[in-house]
ROKOLTI-502468 format. One line per field, with one value per residue (C-alpha): residue in one letter; residue number from 1; x, y, z. Coordinates in steps of 0.02 Angstrom, whole numbers, always signed. Example, Ala and Ser with C-alpha at 12.3 -4.5 7.8 and 13.67 -1.06 7.14 Angstrom:
code	c(A  S) .
pos	c(1  2) .
c1	c(+615  +684) .
c2	c(-225  -53) .
c3	c(+390  +357) .
***
This chain:
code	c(X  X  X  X  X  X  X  X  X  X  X  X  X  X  X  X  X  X  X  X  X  X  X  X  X  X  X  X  X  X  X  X  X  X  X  X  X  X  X  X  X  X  X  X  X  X  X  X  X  X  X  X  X  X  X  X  X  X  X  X  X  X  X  X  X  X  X  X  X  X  X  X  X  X  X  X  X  X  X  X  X  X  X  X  X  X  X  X  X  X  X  X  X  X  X  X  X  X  X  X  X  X  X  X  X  X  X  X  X  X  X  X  X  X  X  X  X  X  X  X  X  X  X  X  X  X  X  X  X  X  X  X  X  X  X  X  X  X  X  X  X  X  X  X  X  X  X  X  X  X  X  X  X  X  X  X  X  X  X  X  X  X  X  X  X  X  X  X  X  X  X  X  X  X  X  X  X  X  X  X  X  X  X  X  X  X  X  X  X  X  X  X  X  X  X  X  X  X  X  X  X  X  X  X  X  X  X  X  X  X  X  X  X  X  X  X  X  X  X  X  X  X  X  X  X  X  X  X  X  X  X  X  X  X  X  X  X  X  X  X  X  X  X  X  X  X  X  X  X  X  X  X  X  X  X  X  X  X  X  X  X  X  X  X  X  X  X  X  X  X  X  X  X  X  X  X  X  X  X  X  X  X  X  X  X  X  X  X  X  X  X  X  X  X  X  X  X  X  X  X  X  X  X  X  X  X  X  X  X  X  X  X  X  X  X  X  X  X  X  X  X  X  X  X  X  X  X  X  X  X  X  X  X  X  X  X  X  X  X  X  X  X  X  X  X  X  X  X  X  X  X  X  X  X  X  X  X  X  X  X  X  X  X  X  X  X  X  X  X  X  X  X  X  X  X  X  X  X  X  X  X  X  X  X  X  X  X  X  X  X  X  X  X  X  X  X  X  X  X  X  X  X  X  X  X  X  X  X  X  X  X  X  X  X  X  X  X  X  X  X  X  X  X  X  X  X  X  X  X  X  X  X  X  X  X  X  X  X  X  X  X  X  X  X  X  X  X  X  X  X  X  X  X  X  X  X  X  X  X  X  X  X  X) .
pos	c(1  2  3  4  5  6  7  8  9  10  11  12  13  14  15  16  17  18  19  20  21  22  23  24  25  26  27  28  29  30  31  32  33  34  35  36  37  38  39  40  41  42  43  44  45  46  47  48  49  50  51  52  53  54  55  56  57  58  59  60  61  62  63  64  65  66  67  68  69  70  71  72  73  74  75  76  77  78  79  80  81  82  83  84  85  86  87  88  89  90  91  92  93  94  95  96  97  98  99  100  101  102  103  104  105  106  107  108  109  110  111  112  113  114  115  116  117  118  119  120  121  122  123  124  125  126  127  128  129  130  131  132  133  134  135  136  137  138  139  140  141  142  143  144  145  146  147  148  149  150  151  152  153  154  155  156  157  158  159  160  161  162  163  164  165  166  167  168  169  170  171  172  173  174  175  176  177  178  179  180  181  182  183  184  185  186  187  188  189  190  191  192  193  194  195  196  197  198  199  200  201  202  203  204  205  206  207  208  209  210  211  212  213  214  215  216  217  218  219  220  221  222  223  224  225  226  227  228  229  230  231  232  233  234  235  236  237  238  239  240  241  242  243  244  245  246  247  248  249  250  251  252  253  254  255  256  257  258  259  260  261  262  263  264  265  266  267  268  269  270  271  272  273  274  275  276  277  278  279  280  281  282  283  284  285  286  287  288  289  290  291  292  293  294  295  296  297  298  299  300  301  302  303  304  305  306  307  308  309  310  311  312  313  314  315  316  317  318  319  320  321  322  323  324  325  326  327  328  329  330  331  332  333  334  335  336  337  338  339  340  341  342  343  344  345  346  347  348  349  350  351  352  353  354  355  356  357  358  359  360  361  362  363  364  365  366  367  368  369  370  371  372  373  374  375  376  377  378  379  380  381  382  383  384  385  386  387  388  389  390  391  392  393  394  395  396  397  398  399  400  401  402  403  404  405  406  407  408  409  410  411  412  413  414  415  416  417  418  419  420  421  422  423  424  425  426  427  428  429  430  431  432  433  434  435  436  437  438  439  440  441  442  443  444  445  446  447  448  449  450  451  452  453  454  455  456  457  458  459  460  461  462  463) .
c1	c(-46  -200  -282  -209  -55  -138  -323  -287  -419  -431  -411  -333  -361  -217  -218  -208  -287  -262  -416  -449  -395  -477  -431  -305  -164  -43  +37  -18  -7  -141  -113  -110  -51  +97  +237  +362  +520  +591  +520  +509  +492  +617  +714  +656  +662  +666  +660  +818  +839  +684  +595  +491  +356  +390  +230  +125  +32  +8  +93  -40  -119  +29  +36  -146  -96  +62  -8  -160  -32  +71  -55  -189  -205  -332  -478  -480  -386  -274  -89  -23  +164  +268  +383  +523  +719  +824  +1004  +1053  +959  +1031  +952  +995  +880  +864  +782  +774  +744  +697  +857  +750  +748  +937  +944  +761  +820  +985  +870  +753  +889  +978  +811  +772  +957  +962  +751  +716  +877  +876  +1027  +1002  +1099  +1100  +1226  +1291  +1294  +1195  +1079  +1004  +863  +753  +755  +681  +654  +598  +482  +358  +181  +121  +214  +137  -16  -10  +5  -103  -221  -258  -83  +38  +177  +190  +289  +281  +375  +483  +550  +654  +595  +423  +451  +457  +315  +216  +249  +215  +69  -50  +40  +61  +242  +215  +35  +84  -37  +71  +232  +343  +510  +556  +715  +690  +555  +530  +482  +402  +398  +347  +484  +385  +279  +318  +469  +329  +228  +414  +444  +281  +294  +469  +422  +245  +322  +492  +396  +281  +417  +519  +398  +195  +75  -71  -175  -272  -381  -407  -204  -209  -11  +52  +76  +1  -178  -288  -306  -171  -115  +50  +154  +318  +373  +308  +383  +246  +304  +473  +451  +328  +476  +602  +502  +475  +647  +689  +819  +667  +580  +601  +514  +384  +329  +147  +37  +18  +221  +217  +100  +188  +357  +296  +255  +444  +502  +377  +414  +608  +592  +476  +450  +347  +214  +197  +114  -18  -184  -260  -377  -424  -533  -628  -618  -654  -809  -794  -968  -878  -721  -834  -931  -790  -701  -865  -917  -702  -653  -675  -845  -992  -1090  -1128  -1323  -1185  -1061  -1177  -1285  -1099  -1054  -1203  -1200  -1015  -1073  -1217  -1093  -954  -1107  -1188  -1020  -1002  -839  -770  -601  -518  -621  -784  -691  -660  -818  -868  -714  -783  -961  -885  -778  -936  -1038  -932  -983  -1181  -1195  -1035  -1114  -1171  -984  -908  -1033  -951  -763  -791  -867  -724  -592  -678  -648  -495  -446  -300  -180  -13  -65  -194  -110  -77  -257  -313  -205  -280  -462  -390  -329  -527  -567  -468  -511  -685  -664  -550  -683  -813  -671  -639  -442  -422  -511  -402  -245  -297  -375  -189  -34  -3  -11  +139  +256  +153  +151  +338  +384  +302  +380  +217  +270  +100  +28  +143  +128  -63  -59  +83  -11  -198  -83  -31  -205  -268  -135  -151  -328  -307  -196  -23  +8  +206  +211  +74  +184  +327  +233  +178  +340  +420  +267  +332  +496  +389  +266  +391  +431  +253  +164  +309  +267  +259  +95  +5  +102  +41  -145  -152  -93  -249  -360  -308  -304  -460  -544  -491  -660  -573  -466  -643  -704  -565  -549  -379  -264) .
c2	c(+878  +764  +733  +628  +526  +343  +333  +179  +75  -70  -219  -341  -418  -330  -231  -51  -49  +121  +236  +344  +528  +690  +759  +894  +932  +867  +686  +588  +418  +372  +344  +195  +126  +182  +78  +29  +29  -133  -328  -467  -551  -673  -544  -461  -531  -424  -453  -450  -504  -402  -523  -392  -490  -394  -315  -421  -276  -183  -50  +30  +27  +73  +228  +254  +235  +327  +498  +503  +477  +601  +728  +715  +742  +616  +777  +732  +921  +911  +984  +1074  +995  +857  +870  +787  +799  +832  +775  +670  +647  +673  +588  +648  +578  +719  +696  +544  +387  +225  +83  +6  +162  +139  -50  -14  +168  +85  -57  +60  +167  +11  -60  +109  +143  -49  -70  +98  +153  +323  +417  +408  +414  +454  +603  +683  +850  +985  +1007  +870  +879  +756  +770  +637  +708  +562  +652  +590  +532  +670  +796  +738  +725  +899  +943  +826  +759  +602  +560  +458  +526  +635  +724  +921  +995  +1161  +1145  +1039  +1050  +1011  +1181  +1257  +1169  +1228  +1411  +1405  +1271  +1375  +1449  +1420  +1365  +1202  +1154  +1013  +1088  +1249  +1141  +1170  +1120  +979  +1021  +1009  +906  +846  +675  +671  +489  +414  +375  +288  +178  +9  -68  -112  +69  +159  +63  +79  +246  +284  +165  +284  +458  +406  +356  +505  +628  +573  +495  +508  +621  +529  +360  +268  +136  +40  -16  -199  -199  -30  +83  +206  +145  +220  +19  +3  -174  -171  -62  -80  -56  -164  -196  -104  +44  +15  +23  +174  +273  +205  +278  +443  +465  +427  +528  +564  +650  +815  +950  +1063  +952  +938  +794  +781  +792  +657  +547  +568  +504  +368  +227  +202  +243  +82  -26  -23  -27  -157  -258  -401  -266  -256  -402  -401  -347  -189  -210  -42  -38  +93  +233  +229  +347  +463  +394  +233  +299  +412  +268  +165  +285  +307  +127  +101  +249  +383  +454  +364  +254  +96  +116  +245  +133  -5  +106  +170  -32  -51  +82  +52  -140  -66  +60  -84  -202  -62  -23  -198  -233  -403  -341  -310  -175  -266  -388  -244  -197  -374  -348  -208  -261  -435  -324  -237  -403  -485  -440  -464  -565  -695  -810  -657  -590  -757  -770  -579  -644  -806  -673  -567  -700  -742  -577  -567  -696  -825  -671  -635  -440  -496  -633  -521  -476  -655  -682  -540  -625  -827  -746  -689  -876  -960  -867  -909  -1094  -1094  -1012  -1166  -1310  -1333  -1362  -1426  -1305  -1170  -1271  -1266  -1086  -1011  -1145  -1059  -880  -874  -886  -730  -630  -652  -608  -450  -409  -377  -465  -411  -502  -659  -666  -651  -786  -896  -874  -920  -1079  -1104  -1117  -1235  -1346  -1376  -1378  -1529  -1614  -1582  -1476  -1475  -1414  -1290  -1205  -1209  -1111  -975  -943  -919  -778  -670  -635  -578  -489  -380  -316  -293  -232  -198  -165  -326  -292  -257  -436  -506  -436  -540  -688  -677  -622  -763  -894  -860  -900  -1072  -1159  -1273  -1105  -1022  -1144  -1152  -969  -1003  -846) .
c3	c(-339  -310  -150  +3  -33  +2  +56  +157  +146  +283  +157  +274  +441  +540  +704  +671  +500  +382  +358  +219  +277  +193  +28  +46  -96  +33  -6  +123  +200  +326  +512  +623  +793  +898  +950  +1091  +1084  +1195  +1144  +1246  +1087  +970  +854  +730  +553  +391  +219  +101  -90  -160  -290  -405  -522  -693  -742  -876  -964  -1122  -1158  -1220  -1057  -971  -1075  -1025  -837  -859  -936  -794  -662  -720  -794  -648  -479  -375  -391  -563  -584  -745  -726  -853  -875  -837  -700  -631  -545  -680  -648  -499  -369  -170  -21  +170  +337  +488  +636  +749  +630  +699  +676  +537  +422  +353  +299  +213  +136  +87  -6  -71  -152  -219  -301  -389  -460  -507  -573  -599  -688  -578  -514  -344  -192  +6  +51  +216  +139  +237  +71  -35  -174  -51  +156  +254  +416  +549  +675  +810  +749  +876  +766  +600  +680  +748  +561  +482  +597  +501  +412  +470  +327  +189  +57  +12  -118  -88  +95  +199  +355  +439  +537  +372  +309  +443  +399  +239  +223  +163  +30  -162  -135  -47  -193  -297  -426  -440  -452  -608  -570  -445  -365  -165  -80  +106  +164  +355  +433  +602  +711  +819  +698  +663  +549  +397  +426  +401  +278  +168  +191  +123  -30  -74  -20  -114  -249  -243  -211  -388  -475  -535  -435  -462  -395  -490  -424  -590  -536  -483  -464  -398  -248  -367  -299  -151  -105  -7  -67  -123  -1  -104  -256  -380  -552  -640  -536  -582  -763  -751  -638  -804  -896  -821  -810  -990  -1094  -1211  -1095  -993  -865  -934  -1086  -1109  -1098  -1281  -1295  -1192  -1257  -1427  -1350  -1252  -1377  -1435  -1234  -1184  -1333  -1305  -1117  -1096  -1274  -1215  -1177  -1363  -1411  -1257  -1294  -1198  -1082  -1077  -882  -873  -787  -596  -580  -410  -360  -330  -248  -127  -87  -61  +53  +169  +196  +254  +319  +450  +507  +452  +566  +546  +440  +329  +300  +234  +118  +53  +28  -69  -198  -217  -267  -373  -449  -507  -564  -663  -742  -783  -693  -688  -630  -434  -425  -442  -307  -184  -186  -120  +27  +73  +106  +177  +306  +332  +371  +505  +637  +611  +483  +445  +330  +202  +244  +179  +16  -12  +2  -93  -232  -184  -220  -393  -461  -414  -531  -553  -612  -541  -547  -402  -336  -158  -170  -140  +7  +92  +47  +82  +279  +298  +220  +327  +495  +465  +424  +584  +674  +602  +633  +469  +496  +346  +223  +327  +276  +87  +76  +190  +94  -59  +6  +131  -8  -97  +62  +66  -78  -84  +71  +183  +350  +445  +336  +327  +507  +513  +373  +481  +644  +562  +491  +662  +747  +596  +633  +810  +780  +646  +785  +744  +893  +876  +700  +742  +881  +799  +657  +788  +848  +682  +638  +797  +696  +570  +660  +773  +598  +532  +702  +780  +984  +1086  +1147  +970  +901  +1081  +1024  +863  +932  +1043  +910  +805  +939  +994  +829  +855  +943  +1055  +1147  +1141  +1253  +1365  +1378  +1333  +1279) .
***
């Protein structure tokens, strides 16, 4: 299929952020940091009535998105025909999974059969069209060096995988029929990195094959925002697994079908104008992937921030692409110069927009906001930029960052005086952040990272 399954892009301020990996035709998901297994910590709190936005969109750009999802891989390589399971779909975990990795399959599978419309469902049987085998992050890592999970077609096993890795049996580009596929996850990751994982690999393994950064409200995006399902994906996995379509048909067989599929599945799509965004050149996406990720030094990674910024303004991007472009070279700026990194994520947080496809966007940008007007004393600013995120973290089910948000909300408080509130605030992020960081000395890490930015701990030494 395309290149690496999620080219995770550091786009929030978490410990253990993702980095892009290296295009192979393996579905990736990038790697980050280990976990332990005991907590010290309050218990654990997880999400549980999902709470899906349904996508506002065209459906003539969803038929757009839809066809280069399903017709390209990420090298911009065309495939020939549509695939997908045919009949129902079986489920069955191997391995050692982590306690977390039932409730969140069971959720997962419930969403898609109840969203999604798919017939889908875990078995015991020794056999099943999809195997998620739980393995160490040593063992994926041994495989691929820089993925934290994946998804091959044509084997069931990571053994197998192994043996026949370099062989036309396991290419997504030489795929015709989908009938077995193999999901590897970390067993030793935390609760959120299991879980984003089974929601892209799932999603990968049944669904489109492709990413597509011009996305604002999908896991279908090298970004790395939204980590679960969103209701665009929903409707685009409806939709590939309508009666009116089949395996082998061609894009243009597709494309014919599609208009009536999208009008009766989603009709309010009909009277919304395109926006047709252009298409994301690979001079951006190159650039983007060397000023965030892996193996570029410092003097690289700026130069790459630059001509990613010089690439959106030339193409005259006003949308979250143009605003990425600005996180990235605020990210970049932090550490030598803040103020220019704050002028980048105020510009950042303008593009973005007021719309609910990029409403988790801007609390990702209002936590680097707040930790700066923290940082400055600015309690109160922190209080107004952090408020009416929490409820947007939650309901997209992203619990590092609800407890990132919860814990900057925290030091703002105690820093504006009301000290009681404010530690009652912290304590209610650890429930939160055991989930989303998951070992007690990682949640124990951004507590300190956070508190620090506060000045008045800074000059206590405090934490």
């Amino acid at each position: 299929m395309r290149t690496a399954r999620r080219l995770l892009l550091p786009f929030y301020m978490m410990l253990g952020a993702c980095m892009p990996v290296q295009n192979t035709e393996t579905a990736t998901r990038a790697a980050a940091v280990p976990v332990q297994a005991a907590s010290t910590l309050p218990p654990m709190k997880s999400f549980s009535v999902p709470r899906p936005a349904p996508t506002v969109a065209s459906n003539a750009d969803i038929a757009r998105d839809f066809l280069d999802l399903s017709f390209m891989l990420e090298s911009g390589r065309a495939l020939p025909v549509f695939t997908r399971f045919e009949g129902p779909i079986s489920v069955r975990v191997t391995g050692a999974p982590p306690a977390s990795l039932g409730p969140d399959l069971t959720r997962l599978l419930h969403r898609l059969r109840t969203e999604a419309g798919l017939d889908i469902a875990l078995t015991g049987a020794a056999q099943a069209n999809i195997t998620l085998q739980a393995v160490t992050r040593e063992e994926i890592r041994r495989t691929l060096p820089s993925a934290a999970c994946f998804v091959v077609p044509n084997v069931t096993s990571l053994a197998e995988y192994r043996s026949l890795r370099r062989t036309r049996q396991v290419s997504w580009s030489q795929l015709r029929n989908r009938e077995t596929l193999a999901i590897f996850l970390p067993n030793d990751a935390s609760p959120q990195e299991v879980r984003d994982c089974l929601h892209e690999e799932l999603a990968q393994a049944i669904g489109p094959l492709n990413d597509l950064y011009r996305l604002p409200d999908s896991v279908f995006n090298d970004d790395n925002v939204h980590t679960v399902l969103t209701g665009f994906d929903m409707l685009v996995l409806r939709a590939y697994y309508d009666p009116a379509l089949r395996t082998g048909m061609t894009r243009a067989e597709v494309a014919e079908r599609l208009p009536a599929i999208l009008a009766r599945l989603n009709p309010a799509g009909q009277g919304i104008a395109p926006r047709r965004l252009s298409t994301t050149p690979r001079a951006w996406i190159e650039a983007v992937q060397t000023a965030l990720g892996p193996g570029a030094n410092a003097a690289e990674r700026r130069a790459a921030a630059t001509k990613a910024l010089q690439v959106a303004t030339a193409m005259g991007w006003t949308d979250h692409r143009r605003a990425f472009s600005h996180y990235a070279m605020g990210r970049l700026l932090q550490a030598t110069d803040p103020a220019g990194a704050q002028d980048n994520f105020v510009l950042a947080q303008r593009f973005f927009g007021p719309g609910p496809d990029t409403a988790l966007h801007r609390a990702y940008v209002a936590s680097q906001l707040a930790a700066y007007a923290i940082s400055t004393g600015r309690a109160e600013d922190a209080l107004y930029l952090l408020t009416p995120h929490l409820d947007t973290a939650a309901q997209h089910e992203n619990a590092a960052l609800l407890a990132t948000l919860m814990m900057l909300r925290a030091e703002a408080l105690e820093l504006a005086g009301h000290v009681t509130e404010g530690r009652k605030v912290r304590v209610d992020s650890l429930g939160w952040a055991r989930y989303g960081f998951g070992s007690d000395w990682a949640v124990r890490a951004k507590l300190r990272e956070v508190g620090l930015l506060n000045p008045a701990r800074r000059r206590q030494g405090a934490l």
